[in-house]
N, CA, C and O atoms as a Tripos MOL2 file, in Angstrom:
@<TRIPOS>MOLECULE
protein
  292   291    73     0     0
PROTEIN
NO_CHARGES

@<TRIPOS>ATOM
      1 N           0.8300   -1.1940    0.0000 N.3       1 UNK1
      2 CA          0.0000    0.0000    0.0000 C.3       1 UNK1
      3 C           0.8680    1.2500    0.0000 C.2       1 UNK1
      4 O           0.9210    1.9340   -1.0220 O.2       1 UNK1
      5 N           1.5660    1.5920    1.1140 N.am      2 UNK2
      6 CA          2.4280    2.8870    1.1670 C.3       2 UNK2
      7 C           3.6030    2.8570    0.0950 C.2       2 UNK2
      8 O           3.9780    3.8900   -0.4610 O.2       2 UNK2
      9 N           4.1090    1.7230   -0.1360 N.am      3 UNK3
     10 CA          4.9590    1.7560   -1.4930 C.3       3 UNK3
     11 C           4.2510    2.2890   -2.4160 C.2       3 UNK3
     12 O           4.7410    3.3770   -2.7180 O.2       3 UNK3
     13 N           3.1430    1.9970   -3.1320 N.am      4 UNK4
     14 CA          2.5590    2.4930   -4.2170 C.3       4 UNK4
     15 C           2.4860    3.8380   -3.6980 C.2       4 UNK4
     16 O           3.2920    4.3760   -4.4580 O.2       4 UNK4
     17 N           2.2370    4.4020   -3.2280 N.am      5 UNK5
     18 CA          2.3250    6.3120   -2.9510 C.3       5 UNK5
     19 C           3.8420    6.4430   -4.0240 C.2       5 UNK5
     20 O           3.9500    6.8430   -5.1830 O.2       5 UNK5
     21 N           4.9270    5.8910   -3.0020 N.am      6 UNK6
     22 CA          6.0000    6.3990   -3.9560 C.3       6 UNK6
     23 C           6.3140    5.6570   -5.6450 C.2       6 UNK6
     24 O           7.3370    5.7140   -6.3260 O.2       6 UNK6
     25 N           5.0840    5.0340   -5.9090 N.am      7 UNK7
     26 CA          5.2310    4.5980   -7.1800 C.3       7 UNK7
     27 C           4.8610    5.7020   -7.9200 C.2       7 UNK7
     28 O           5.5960    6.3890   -8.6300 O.2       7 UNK7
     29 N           3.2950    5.8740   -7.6470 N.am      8 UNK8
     30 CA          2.6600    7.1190   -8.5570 C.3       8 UNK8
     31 C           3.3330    8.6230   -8.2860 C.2       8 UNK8
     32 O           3.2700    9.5700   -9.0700 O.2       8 UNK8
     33 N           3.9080    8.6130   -7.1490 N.am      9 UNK9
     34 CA          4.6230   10.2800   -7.8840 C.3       9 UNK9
     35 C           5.8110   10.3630   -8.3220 C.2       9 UNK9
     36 O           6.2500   11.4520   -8.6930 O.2       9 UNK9
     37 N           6.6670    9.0660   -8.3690 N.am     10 UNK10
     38 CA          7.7200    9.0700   -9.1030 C.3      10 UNK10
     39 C           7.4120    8.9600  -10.6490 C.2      10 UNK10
     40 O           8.1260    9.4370  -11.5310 O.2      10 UNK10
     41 N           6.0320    8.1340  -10.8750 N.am     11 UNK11
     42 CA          5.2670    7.6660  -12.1090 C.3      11 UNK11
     43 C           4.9710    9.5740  -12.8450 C.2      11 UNK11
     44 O           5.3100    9.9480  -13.9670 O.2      11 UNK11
     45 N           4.3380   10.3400  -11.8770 N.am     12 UNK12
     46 CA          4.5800   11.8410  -12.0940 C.3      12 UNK12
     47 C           5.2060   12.4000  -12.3450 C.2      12 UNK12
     48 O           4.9710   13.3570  -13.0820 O.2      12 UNK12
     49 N           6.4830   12.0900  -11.8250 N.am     13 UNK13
     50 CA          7.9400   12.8540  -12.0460 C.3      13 UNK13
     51 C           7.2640   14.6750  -11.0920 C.2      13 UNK13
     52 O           7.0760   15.8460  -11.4220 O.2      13 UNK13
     53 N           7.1380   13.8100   -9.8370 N.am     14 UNK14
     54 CA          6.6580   14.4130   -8.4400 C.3      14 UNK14
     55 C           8.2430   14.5040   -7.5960 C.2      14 UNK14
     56 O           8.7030   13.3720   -7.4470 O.2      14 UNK14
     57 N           8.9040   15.3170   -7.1790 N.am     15 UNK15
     58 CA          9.5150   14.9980   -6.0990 C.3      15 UNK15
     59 C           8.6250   15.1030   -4.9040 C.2      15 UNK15
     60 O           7.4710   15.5300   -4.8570 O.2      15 UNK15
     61 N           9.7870   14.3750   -3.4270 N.am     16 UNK16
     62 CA          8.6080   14.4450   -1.8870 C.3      16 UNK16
     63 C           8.2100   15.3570   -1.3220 C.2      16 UNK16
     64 O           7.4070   15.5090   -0.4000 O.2      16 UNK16
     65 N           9.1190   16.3300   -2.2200 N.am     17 UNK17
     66 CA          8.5900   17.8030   -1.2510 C.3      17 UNK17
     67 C           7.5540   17.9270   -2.2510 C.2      17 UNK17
     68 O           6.5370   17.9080   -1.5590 O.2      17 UNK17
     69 N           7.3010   18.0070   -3.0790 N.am     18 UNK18
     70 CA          5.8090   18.6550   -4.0240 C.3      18 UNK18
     71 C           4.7340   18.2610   -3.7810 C.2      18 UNK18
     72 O           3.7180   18.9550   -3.7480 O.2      18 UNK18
     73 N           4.8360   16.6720   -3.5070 N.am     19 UNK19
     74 CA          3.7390   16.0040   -3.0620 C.3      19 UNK19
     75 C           3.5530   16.4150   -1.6260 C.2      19 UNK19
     76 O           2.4280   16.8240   -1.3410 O.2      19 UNK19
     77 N           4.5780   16.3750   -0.5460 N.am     20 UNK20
     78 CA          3.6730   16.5110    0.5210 C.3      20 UNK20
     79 C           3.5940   17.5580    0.3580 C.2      20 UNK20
     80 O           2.6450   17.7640    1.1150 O.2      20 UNK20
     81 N           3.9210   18.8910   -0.2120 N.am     21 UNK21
     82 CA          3.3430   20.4650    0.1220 C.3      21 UNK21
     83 C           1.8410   20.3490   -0.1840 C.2      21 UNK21
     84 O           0.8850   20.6790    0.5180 O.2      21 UNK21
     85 N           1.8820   19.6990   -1.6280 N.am     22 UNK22
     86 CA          0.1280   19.6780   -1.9430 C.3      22 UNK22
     87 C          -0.3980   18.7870   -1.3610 C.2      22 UNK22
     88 O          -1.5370   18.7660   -1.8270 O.2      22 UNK22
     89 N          -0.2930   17.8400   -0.4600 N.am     23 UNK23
     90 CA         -0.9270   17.2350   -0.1590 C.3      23 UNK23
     91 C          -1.1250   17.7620    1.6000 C.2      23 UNK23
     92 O          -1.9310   17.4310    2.4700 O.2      23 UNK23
     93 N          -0.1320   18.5840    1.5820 N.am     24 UNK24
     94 CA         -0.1700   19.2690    3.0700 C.3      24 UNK24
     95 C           0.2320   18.1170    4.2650 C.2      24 UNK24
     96 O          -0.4110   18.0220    5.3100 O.2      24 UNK24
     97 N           1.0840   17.4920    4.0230 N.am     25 UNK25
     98 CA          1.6760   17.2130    5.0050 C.3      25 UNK25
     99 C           3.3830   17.3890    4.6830 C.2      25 UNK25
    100 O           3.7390   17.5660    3.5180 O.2      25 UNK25
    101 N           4.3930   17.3270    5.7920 N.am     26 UNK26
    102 CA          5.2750   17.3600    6.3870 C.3      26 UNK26
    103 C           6.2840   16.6110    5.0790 C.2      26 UNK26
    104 O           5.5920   16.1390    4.1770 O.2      26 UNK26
    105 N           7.7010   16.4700    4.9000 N.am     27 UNK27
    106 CA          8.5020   15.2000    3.9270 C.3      27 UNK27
    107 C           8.6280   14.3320    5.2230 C.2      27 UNK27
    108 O           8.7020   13.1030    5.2470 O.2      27 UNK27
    109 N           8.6370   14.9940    6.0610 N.am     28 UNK28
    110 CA          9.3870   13.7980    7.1550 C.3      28 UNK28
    111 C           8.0160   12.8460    7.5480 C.2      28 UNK28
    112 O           8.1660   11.7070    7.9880 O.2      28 UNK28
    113 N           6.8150   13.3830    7.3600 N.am     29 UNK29
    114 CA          5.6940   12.4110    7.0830 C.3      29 UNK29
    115 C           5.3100   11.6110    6.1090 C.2      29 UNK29
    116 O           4.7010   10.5500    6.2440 O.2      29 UNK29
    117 N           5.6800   12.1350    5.0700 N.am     30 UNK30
    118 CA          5.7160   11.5810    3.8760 C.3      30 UNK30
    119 C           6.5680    9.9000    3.7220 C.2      30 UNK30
    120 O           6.3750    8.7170    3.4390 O.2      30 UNK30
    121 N           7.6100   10.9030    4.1530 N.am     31 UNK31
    122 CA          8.8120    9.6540    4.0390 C.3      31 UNK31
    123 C           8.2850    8.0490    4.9450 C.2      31 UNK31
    124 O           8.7120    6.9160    4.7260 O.2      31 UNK31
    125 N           7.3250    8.4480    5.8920 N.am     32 UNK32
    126 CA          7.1900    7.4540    6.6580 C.3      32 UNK32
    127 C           6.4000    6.9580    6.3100 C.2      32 UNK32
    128 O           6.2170    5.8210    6.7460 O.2      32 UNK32
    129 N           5.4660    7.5190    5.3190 N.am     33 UNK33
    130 CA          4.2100    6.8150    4.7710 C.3      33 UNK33
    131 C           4.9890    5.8070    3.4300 C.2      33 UNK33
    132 O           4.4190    4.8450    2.9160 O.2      33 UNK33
    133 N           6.0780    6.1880    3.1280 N.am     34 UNK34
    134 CA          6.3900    5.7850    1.6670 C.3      34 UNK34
    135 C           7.3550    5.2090    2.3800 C.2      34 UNK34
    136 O           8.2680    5.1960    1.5550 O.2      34 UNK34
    137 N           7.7590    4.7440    3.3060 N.am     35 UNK35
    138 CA          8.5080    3.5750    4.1860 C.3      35 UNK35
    139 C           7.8980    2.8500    4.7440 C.2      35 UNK35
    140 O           8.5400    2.1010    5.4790 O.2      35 UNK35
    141 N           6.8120    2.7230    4.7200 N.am     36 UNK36
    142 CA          5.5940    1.9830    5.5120 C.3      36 UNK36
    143 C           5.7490    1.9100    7.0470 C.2      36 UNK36
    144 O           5.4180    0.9390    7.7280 O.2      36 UNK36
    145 N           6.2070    2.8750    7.4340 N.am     37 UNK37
    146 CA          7.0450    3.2230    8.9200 C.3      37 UNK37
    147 C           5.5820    3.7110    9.5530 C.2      37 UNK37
    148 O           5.6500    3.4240   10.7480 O.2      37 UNK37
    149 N           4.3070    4.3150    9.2800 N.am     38 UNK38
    150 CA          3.6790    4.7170    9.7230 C.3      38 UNK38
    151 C           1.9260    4.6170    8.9490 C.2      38 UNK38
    152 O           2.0270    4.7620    7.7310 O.2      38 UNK38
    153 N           0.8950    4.4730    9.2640 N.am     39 UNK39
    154 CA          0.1160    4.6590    8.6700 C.3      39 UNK39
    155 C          -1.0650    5.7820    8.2000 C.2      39 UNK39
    156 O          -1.8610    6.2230    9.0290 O.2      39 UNK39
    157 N          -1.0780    6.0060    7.4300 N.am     40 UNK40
    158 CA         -1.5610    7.6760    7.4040 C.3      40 UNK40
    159 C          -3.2260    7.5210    7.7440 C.2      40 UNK40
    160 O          -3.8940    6.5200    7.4850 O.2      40 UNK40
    161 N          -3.6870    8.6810    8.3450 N.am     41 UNK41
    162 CA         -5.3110    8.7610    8.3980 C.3      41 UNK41
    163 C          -5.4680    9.1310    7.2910 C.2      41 UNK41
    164 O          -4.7270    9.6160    6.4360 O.2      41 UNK41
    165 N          -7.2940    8.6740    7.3900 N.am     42 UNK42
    166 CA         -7.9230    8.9430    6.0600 C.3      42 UNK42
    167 C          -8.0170   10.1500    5.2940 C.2      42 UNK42
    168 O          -8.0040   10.1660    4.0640 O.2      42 UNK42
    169 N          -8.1250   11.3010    6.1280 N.am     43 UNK43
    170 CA         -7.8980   12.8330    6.0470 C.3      43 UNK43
    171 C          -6.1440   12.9360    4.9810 C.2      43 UNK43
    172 O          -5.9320   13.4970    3.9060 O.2      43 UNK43
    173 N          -5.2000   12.1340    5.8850 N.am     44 UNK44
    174 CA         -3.8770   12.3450    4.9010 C.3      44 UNK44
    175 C          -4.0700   11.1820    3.2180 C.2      44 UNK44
    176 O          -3.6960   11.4760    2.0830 O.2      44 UNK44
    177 N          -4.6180   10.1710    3.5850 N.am     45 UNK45
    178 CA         -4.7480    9.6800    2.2510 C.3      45 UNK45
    179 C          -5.3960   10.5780    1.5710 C.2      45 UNK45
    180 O          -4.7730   11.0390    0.6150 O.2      45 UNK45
    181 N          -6.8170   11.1180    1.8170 N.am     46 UNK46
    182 CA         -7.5930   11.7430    0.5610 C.3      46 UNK46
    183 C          -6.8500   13.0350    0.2110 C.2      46 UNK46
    184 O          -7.1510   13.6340   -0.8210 O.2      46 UNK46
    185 N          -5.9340   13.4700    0.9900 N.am     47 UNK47
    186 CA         -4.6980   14.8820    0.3190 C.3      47 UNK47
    187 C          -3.5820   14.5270    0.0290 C.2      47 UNK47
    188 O          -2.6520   15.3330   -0.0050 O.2      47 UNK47
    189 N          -3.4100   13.0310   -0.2880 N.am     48 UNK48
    190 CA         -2.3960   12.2770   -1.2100 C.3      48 UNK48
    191 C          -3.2750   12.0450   -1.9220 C.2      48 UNK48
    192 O          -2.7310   12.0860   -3.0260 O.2      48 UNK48
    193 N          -4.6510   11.7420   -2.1310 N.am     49 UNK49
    194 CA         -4.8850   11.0170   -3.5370 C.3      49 UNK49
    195 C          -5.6020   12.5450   -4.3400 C.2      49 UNK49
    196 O          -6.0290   12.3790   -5.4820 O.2      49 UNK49
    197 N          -5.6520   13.2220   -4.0480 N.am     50 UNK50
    198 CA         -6.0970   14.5230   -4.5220 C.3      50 UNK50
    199 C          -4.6960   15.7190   -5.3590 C.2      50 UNK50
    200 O          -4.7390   16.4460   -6.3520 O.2      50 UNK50
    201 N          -3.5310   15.3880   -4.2920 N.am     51 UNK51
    202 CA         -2.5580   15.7420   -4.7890 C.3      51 UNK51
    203 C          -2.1030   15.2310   -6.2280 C.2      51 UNK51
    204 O          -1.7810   15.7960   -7.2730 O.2      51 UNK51
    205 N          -2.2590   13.4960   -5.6830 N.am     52 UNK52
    206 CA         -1.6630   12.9930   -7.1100 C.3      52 UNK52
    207 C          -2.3460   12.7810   -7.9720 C.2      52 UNK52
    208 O          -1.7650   12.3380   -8.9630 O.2      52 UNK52
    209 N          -3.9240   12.9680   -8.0920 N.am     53 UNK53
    210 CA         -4.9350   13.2100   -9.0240 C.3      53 UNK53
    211 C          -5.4590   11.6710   -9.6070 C.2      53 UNK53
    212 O          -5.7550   11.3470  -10.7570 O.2      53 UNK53
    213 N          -5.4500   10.8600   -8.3370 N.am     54 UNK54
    214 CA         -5.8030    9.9970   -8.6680 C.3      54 UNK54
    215 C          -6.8590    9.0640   -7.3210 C.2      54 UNK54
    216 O          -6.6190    9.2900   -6.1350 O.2      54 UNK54
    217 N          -8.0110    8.0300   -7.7420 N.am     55 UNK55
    218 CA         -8.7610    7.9240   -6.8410 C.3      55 UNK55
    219 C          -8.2440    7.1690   -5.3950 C.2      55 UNK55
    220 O          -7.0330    6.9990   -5.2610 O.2      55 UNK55
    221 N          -9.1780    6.7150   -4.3110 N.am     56 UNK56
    222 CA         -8.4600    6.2130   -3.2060 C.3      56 UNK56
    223 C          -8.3270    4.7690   -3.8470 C.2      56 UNK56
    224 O          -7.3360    4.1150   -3.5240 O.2      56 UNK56
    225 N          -9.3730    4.1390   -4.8560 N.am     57 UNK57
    226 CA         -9.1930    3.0330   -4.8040 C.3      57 UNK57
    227 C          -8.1380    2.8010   -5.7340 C.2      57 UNK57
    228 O          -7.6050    1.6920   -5.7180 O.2      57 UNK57
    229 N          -7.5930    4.0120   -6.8640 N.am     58 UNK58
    230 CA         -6.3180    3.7240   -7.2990 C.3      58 UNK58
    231 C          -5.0330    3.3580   -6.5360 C.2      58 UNK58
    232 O          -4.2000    2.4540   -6.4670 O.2      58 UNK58
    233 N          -5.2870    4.3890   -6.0750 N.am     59 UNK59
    234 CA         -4.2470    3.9840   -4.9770 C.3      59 UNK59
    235 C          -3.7670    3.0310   -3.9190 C.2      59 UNK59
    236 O          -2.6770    2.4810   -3.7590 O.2      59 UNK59
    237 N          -5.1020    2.9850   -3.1150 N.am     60 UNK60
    238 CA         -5.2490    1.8200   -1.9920 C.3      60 UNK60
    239 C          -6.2700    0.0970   -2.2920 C.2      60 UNK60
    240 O          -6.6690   -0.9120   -1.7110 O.2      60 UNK60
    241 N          -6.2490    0.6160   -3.2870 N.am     61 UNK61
    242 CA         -7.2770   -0.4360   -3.5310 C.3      61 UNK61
    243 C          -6.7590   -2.2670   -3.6380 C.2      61 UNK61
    244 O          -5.6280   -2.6580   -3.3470 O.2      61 UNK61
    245 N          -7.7650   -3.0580   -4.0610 N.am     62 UNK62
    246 CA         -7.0550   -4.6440   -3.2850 C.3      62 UNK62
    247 C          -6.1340   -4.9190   -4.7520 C.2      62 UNK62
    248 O          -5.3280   -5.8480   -4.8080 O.2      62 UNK62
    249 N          -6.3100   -4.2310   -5.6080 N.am     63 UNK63
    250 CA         -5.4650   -5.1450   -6.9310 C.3      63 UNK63
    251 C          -4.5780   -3.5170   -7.3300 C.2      63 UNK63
    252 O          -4.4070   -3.2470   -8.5190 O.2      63 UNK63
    253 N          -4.2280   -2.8390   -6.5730 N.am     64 UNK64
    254 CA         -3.6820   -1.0350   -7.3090 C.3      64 UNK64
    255 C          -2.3920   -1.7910   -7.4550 C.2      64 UNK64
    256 O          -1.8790   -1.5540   -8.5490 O.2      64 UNK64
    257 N          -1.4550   -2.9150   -6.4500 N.am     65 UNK65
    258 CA         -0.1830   -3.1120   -6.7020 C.3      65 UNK65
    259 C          -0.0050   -3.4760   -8.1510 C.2      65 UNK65
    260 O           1.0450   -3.1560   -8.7090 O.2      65 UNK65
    261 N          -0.8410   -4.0470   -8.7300 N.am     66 UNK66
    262 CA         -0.9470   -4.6060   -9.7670 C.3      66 UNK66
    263 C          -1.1700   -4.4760  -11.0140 C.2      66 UNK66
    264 O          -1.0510   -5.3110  -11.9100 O.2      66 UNK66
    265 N          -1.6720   -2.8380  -11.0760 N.am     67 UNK67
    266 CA         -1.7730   -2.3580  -12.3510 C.3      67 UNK67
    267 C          -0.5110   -1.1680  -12.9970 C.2      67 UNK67
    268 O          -0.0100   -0.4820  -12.1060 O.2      67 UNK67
    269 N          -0.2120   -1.0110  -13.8210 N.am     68 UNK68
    270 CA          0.8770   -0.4280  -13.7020 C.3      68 UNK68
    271 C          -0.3810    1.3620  -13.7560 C.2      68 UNK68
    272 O          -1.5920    1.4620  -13.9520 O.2      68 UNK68
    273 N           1.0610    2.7950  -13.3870 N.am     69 UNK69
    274 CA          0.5540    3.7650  -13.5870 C.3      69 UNK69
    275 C           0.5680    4.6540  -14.9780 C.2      69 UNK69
    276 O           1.6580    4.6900  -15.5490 O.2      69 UNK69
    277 N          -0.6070    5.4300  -15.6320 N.am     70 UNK70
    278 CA         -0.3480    5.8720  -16.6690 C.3      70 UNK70
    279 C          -0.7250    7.2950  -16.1720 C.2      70 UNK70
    280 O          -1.5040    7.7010  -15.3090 O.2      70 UNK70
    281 N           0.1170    7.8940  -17.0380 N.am     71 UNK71
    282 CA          0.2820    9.1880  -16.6640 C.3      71 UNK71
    283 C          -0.8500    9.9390  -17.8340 C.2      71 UNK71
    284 O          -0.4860   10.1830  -18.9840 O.2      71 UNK71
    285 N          -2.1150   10.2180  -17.3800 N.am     72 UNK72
    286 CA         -3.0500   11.1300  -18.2270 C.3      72 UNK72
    287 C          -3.0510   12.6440  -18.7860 C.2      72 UNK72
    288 O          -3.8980   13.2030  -19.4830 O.2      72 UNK72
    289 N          -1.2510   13.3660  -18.0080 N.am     73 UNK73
    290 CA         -2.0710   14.8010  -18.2070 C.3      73 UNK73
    291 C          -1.0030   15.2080  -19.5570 C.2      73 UNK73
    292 O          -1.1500   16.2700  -20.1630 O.2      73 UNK73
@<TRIPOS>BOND
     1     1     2 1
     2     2     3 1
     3     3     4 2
     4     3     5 am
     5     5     6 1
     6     6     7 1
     7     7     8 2
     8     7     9 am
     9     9    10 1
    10    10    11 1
    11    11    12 2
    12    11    13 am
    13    13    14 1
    14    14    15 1
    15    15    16 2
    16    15    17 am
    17    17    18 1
    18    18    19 1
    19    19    20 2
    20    19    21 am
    21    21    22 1
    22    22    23 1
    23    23    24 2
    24    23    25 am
    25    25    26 1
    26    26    27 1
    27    27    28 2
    28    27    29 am
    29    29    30 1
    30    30    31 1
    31    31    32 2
    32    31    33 am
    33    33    34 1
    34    34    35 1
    35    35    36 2
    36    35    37 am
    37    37    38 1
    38    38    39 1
    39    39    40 2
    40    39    41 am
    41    41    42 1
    42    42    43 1
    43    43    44 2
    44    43    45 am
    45    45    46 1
    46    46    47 1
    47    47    48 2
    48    47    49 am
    49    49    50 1
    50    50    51 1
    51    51    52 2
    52    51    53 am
    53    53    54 1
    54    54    55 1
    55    55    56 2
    56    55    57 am
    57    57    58 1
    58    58    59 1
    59    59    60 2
    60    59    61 am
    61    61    62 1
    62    62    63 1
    63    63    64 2
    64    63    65 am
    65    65    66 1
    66    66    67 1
    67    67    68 2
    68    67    69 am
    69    69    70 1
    70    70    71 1
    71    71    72 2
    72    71    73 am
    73    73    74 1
    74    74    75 1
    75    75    76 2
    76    75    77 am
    77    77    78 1
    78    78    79 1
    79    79    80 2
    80    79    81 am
    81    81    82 1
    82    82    83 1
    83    83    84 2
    84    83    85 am
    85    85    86 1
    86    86    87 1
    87    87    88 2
    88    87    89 am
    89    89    90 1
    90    90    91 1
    91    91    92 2
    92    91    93 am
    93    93    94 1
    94    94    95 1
    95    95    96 2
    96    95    97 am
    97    97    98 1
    98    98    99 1
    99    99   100 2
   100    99   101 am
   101   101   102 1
   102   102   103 1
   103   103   104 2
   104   103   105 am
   105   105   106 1
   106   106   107 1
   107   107   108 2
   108   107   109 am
   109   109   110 1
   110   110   111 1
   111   111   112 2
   112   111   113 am
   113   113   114 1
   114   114   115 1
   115   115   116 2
   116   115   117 am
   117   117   118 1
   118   118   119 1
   119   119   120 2
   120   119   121 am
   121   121   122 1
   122   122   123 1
   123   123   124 2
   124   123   125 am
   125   125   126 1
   126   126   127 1
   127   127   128 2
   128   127   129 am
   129   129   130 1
   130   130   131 1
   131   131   132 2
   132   131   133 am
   133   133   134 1
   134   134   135 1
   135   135   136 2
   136   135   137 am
   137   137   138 1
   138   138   139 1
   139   139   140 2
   140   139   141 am
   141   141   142 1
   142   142   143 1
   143   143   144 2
   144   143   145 am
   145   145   146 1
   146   146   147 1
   147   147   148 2
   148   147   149 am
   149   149   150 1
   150   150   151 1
   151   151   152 2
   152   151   153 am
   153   153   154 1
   154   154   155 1
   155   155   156 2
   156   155   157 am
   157   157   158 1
   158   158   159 1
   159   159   160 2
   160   159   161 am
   161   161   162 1
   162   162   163 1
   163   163   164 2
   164   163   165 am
   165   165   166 1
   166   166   167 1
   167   167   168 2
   168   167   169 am
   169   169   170 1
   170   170   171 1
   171   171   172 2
   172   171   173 am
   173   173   174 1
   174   174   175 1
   175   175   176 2
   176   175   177 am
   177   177   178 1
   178   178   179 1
   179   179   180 2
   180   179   181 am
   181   181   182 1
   182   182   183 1
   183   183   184 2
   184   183   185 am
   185   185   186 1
   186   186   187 1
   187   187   188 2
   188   187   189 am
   189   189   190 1
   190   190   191 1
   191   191   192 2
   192   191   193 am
   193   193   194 1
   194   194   195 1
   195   195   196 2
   196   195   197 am
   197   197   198 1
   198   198   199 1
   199   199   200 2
   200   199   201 am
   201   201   202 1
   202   202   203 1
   203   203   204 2
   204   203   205 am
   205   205   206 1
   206   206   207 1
   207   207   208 2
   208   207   209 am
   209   209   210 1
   210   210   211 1
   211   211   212 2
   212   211   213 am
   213   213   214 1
   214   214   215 1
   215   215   216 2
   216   215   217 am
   217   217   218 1
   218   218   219 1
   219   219   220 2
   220   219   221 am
   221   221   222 1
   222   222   223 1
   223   223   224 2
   224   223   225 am
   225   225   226 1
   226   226   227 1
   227   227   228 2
   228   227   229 am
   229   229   230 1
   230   230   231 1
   231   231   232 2
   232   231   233 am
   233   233   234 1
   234   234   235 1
   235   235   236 2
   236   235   237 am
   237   237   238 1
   238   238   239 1
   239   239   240 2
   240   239   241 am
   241   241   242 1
   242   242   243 1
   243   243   244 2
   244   243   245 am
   245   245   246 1
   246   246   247 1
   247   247   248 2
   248   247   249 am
   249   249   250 1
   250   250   251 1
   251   251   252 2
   252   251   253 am
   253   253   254 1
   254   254   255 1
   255   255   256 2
   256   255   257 am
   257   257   258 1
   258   258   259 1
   259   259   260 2
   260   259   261 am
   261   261   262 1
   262   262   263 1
   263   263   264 2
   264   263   265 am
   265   265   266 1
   266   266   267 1
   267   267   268 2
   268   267   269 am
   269   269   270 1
   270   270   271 1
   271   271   272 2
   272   271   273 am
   273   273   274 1
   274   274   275 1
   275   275   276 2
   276   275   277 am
   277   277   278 1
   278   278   279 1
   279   279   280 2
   280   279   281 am
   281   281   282 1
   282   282   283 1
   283   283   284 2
   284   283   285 am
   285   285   286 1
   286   286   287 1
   287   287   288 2
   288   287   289 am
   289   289   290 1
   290   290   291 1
   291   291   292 2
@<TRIPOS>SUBSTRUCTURE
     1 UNK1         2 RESIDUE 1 A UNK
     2 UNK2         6 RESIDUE 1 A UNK
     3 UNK3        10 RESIDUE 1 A UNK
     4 UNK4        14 RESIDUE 1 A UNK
     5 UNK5        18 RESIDUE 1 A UNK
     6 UNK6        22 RESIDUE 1 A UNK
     7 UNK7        26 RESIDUE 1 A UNK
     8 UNK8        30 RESIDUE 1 A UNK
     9 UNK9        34 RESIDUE 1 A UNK
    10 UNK10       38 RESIDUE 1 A UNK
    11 UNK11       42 RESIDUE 1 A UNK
    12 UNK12       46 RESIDUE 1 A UNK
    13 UNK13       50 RESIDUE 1 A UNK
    14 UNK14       54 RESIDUE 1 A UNK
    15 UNK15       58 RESIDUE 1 A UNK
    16 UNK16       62 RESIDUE 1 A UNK
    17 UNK17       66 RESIDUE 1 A UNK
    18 UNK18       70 RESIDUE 1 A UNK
    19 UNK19       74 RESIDUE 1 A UNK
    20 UNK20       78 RESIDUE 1 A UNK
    21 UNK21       82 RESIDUE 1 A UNK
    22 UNK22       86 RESIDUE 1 A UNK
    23 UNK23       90 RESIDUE 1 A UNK
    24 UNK24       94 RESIDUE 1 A UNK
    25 UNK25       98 RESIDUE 1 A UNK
    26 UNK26      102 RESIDUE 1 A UNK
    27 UNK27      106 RESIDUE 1 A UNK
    28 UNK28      110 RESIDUE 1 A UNK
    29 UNK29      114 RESIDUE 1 A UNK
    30 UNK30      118 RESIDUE 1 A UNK
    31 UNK31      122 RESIDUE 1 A UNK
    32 UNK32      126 RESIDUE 1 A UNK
    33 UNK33      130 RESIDUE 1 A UNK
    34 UNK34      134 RESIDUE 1 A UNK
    35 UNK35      138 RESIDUE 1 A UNK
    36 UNK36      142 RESIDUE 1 A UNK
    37 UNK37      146 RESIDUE 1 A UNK
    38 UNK38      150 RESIDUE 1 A UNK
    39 UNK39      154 RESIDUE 1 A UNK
    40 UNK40      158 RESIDUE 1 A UNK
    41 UNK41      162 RESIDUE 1 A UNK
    42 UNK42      166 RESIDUE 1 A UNK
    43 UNK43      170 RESIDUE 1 A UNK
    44 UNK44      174 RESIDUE 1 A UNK
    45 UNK45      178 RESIDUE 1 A UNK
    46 UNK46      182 RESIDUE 1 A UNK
    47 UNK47      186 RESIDUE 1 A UNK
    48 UNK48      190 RESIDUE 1 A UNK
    49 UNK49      194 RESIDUE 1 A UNK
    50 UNK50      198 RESIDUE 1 A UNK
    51 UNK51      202 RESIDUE 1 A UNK
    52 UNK52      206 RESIDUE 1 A UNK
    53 UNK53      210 RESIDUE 1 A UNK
    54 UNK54      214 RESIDUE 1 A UNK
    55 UNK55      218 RESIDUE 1 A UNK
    56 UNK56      222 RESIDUE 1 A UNK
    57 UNK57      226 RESIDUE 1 A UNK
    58 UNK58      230 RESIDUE 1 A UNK
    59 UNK59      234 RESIDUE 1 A UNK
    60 UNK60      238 RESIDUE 1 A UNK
    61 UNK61      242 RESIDUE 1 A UNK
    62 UNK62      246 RESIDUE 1 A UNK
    63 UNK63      250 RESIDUE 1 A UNK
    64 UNK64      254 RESIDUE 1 A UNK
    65 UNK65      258 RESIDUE 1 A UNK
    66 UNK66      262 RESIDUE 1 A UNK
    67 UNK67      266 RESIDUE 1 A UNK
    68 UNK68      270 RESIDUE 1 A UNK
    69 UNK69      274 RESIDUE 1 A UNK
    70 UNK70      278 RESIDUE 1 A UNK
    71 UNK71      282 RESIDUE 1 A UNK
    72 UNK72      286 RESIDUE 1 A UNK
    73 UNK73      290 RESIDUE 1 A UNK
């Protein structure tokens, strides 16, 4: 689950500071979510999946490891 965060904004060509500014949290939070060091509330997922413009179930969903990411914009 928290690996795929750092799939899709590298898939962006996102660095960690961009994502967490828009997503409004911290890098040093970030980093822990994308280390699986910590688990984020639902409030921080939906301003990661809003940041990276993509849904929760893209992201978190039971088969997301599994699809690769395409970049739409």
């Amino acid at each position: 689950m928290t690996n795929r965060v750092r799939v899709v904004r590298e898939a962006r060509g996102m660095s960690a500071a961009e994502l967490a500014r828009r997503a409004g949290i911290s890098r040093s939070h970030l980093y822990l979510i994308e280390q699986g060091r910590t688990e984020p509330t639902v409030s921080v997922v939906l301003g990661l999946c809003r940041a990276l413009g993509v849904s929760f179930d893209d992201l978190f969903g039971q088969h997301a490891d599994d699809q690769r990411v395409v970049d739409v914009s």
